[in-house]
N, C-alpha and C positions, 0 to 999 in steps of 0.2 A: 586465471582471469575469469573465466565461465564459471564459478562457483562462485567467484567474489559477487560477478552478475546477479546468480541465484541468491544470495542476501543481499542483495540490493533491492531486488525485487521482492522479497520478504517484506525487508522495513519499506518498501514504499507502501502496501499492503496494508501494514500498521498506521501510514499516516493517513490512509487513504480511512482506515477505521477512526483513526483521532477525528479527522475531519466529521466525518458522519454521529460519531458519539458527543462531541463539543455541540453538533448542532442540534442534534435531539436533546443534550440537557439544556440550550435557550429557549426551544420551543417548549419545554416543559415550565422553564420558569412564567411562564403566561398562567399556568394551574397555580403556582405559587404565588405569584403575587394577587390574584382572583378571590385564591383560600384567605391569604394573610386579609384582604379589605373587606372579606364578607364576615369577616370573624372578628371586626374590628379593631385589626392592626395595620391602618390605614399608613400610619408613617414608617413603619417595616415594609407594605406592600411599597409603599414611595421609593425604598432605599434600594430595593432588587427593584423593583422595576424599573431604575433610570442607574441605577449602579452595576447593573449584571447584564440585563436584559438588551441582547443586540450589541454589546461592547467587545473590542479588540481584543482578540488572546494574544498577540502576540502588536507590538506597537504600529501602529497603521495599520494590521492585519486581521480579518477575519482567516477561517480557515482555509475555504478556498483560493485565496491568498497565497498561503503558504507552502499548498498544494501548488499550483500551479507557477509559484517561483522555484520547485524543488525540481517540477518535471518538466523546465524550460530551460536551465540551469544545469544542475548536477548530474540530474540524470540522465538527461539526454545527451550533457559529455563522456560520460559513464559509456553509456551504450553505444554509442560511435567509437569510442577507442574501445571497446570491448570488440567489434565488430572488425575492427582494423588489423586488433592482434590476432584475432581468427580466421580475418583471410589469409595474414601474411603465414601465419607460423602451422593453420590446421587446413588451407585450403574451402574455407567457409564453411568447414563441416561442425555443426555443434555437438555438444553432448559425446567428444570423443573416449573418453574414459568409460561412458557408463557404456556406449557401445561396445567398448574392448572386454569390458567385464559381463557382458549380458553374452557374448562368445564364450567367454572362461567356461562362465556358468551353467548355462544352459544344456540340457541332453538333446544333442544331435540326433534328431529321427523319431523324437517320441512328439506325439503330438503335444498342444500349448505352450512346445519351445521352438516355434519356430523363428527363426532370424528377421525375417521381415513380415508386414500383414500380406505380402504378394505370395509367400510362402505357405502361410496360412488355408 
């Protein structure tokens, strides 16, 4: 469940860049349609400009939008039962595997392996 988490929070990552990328290529389209009318392709700039410019990616939706229907939604059911099956089943401890393996792995007594930064 805690690694499912871990690409959960990936692809949120990725929408969270959709988000940011979709809207740097609308604000770009303002250079576009500026170019296309001063170069006198006034009814091209017309057709981005009122067909591109500021319009829904997704139906009723900008992208914050779709951001904030995802992380009010899914994934914040996500994280609660993610949260639920870690009290019940690890005692709210995260990240148990990598701790079990950072024990496997590490050399006991040489420094920059030590088990915790208190140890350190």
């Amino acid at each position: 469940m805690s690694e499912a988490l871990e690409y959960l929070e990936r692809a949120r990552g990725h929408l969270y860049s959709f988000h940011q990328l979709i809207g740097r290529a609308d604000l770009l389209l303002d250079d576009a349609v500026e170019g296309l009318a001063a170069n006198g392709h006034e009814e091209l700039a017309e057709r981005v400009g009122t067909g591109l410019r500021g319009a829904n990616v997704l139906a009723g939706r900008w992208t914050f939008q779709v951001v904030e229907e995802f992380d009010d939604g899914y994934y914040a059911a996500f994280r609660e039962l993610e949260r639920a099956v870690r009290e019940e089943t690890m005692g709210g401890r995260r990240h148990v595997l990598e701790a079990e393996m950072k024990q496997r792995r590490r050399t006991h007594g040489r420094p920059g392996h030590e088990a915790t930064p208190d140890d350190a």
